[in-house]
C-alpha positions as CSV (number, residue, x, y, z in Angstrom):
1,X,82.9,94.0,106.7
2,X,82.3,95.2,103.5
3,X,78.8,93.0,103.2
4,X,78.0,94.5,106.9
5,X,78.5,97.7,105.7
6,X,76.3,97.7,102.3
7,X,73.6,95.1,103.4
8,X,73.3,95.5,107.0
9,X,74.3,99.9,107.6
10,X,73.6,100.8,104.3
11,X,70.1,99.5,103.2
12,X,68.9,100.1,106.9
13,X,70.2,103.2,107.4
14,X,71.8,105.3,104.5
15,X,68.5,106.0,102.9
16,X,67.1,107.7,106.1
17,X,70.2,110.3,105.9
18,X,70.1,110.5,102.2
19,X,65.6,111.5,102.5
20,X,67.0,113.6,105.6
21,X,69.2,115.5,103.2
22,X,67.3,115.9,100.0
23,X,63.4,115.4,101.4
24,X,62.5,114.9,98.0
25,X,62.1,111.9,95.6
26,X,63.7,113.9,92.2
27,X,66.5,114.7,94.9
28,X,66.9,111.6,96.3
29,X,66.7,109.8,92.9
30,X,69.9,111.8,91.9
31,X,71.3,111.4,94.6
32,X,71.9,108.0,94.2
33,X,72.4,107.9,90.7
34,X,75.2,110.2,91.2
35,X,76.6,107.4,93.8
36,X,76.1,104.6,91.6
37,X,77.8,106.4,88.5
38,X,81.1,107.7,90.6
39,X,80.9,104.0,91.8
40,X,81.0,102.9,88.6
41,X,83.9,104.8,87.6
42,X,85.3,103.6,90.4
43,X,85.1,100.7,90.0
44,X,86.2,100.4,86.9
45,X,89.5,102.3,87.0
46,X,90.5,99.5,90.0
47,X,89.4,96.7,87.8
48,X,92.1,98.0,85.1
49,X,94.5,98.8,87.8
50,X,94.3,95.3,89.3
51,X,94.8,93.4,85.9
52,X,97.8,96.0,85.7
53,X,99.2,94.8,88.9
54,X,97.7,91.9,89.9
55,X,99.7,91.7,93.5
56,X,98.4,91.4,97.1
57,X,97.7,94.8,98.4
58,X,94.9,96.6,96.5
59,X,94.8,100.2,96.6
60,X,98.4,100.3,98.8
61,X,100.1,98.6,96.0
62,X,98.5,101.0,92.7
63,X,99.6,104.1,95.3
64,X,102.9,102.4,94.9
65,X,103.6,101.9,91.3
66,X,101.6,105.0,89.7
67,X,103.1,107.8,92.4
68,X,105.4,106.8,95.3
69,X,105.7,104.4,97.9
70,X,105.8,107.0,100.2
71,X,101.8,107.8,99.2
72,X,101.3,104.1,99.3
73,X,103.0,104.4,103.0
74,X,100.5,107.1,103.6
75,X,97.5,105.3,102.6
76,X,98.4,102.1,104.7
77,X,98.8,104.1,107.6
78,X,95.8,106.1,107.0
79,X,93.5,103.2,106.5
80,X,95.1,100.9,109.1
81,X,94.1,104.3,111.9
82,X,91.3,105.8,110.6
83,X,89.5,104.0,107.4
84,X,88.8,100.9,108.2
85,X,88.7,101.5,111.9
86,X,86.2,104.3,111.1
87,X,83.8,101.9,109.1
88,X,83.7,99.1,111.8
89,X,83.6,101.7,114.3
90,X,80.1,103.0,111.9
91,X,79.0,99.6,111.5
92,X,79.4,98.3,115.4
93,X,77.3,102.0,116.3
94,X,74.7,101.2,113.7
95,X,74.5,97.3,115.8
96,X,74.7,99.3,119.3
97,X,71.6,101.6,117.9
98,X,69.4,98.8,116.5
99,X,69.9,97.2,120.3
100,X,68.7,99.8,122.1
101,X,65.2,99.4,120.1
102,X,65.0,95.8,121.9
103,X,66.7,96.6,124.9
104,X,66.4,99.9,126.8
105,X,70.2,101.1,126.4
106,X,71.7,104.6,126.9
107,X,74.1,106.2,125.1
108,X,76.7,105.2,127.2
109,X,75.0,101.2,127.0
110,X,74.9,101.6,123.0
111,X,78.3,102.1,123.2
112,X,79.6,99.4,125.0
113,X,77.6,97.0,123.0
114,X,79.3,98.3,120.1
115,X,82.4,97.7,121.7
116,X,81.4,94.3,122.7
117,X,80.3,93.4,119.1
118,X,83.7,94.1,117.8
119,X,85.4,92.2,120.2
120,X,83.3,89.4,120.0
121,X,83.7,89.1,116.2
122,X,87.5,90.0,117.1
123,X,87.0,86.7,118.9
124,X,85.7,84.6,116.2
125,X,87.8,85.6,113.4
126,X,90.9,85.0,115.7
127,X,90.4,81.8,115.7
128,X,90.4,81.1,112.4
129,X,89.1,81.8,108.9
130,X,86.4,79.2,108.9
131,X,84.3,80.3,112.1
132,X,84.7,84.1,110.4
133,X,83.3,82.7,107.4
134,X,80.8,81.0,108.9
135,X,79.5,83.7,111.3
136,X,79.4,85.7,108.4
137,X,77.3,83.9,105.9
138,X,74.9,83.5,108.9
139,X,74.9,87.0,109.9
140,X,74.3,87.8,105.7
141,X,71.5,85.5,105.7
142,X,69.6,87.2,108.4
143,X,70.2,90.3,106.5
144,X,68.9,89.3,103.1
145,X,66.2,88.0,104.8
146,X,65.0,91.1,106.7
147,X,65.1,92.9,103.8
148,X,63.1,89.9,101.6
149,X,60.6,90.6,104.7
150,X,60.2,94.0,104.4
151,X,60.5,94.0,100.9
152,X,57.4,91.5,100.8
153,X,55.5,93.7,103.7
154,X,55.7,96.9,101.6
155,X,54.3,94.9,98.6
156,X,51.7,93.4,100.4
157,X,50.4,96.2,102.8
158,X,52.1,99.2,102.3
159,X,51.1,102.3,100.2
160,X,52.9,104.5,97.8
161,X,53.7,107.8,99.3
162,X,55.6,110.4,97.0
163,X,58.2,113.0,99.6
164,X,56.6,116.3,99.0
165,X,59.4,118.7,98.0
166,X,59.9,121.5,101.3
167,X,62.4,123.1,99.0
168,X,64.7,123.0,96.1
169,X,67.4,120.8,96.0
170,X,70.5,122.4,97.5
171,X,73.9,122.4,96.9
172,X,75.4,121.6,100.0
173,X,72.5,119.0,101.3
174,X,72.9,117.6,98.1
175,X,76.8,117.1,99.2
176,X,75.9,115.8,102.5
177,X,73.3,113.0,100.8
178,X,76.1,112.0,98.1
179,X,78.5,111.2,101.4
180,X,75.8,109.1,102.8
181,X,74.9,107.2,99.4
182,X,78.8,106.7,98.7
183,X,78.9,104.8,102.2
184,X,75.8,102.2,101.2
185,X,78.4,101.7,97.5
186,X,81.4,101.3,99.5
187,X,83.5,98.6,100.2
188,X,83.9,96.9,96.7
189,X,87.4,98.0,96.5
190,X,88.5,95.5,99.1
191,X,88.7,92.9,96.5
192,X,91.8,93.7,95.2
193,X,93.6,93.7,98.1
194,X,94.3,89.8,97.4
195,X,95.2,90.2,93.9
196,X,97.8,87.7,94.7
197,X,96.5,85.4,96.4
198,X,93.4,84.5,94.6
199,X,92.6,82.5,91.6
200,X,90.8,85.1,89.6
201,X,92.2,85.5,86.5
202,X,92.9,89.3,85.2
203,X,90.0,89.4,83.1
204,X,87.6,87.5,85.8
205,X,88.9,90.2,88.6
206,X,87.5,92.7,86.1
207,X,84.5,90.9,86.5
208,X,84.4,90.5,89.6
209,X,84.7,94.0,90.6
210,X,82.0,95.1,88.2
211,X,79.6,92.3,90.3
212,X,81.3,93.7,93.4
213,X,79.4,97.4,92.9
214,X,76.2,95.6,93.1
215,X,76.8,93.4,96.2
216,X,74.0,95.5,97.7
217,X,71.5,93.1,95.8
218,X,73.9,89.8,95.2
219,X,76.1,89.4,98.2
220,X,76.7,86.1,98.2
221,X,77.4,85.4,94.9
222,X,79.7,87.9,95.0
223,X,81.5,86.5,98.0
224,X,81.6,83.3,95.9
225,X,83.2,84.9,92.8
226,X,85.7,86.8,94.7
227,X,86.9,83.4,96.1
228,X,86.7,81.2,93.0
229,X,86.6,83.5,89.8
230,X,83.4,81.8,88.8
């Protein structure tokens, strides 16, 4: 999920809401410096937190120990309903969308093949950890390499074109483009949710999570130090 969401929704689709928002490149520019600095800081508070408490459970289990378990409660709740279902609901839409560019789909076919790619992954990952994995790492390949492809088309034939500025920068656009570039960041905090589990020692889960901000550009190394701590 998490590489689905910053390789595959993010890099295809973010930046179009972000330019949608801010049509300008000075705006867009802070824009995502803005998201990259708050996902620092982000970041970097779990690392700590997880060396603090390094137990299974991530964000439930800081919740826990620095208010109440009642918050942590909350939060479990909360993600198990709406977060997490909410980001593979965004990420099997995105899927559904890119579909109906092949296939001619309506809205109400773009939606059931959203619905059919999460069962089908359902599927796979039910029946055990290794097809999930391996589905993955195949899906992530095709990824990275669409975006080596267009990477190597805009070097080769493309053009440099500079957003001309319709207006200034606004506060509440502005907003609306910071939501969108904090979904392409997101997902890196789902490494501490085996603190337990895994081999990482405190200082290499530090690490890891400071790697894990720029999964955007090194996902599967990052997949590989989150299992091993190397």
């Amino acid at each position: 999920m998490v590489v689905g969401t910053i390789v595959g929704a993010s890099i295809f689709v973010q930046p179009s809401e972000v330019s949608r928002a801010v049509p300008s490149f000075s705006g867009m520019l802070l824009v995502w410096l803005v998201a990259g600095a708050l996902t620092w800081f982000g970041a970097s508070i779990c690392a700590e937190l997880t060396s603090a408490y390094p137990r299974t459970g991530g964000v439930y289990v800081f919740l826990c120990e620095l208010f109440s378990p009642a918050v942590g409660f909350l939060w479990g709740w909360a993600m198990f309903w709406s977060m997490h279902s909410g980001i593979i609901a965004a990420i099997a839409m995105v899927f559904g969308r890119y579909m109906s560019t092949i296939a001619p789909l309506g809205d109400l076919g773009v939606r059931l093949t959203a619905v059919g790619g999460i069962l089908v992954l359902s599927i796979i990952n039910y029946f055990g950890v290794r097809p999930g994995s391996a589905v993955q790492t195949g899906l992530t390949v095709l990824k990275v390499a669409a975006v080596l492809a267009l990477l190597a088309l805009l070097v080769g034939g493309g053009s440099l074109h500079v957003p001309v500025a319709t207006a200034a920068v606004q506060a509440a656009p502005f907003l609306r483009a910071l939501v969108a570039g904090l979904f392409a960041f997101g997902g890196w905090h789902m490494v501490t949710y085996d603190g337990a589990a895994s081999r990482i020692s405190h200082r290499g889960a530090r690490h890891c999570l400071v790697v894990r901000r720029d999964e955007r550009h090194h996902p599967r190394r990052t997949a590989r130090l989150s299992r091993h701590g190397r």
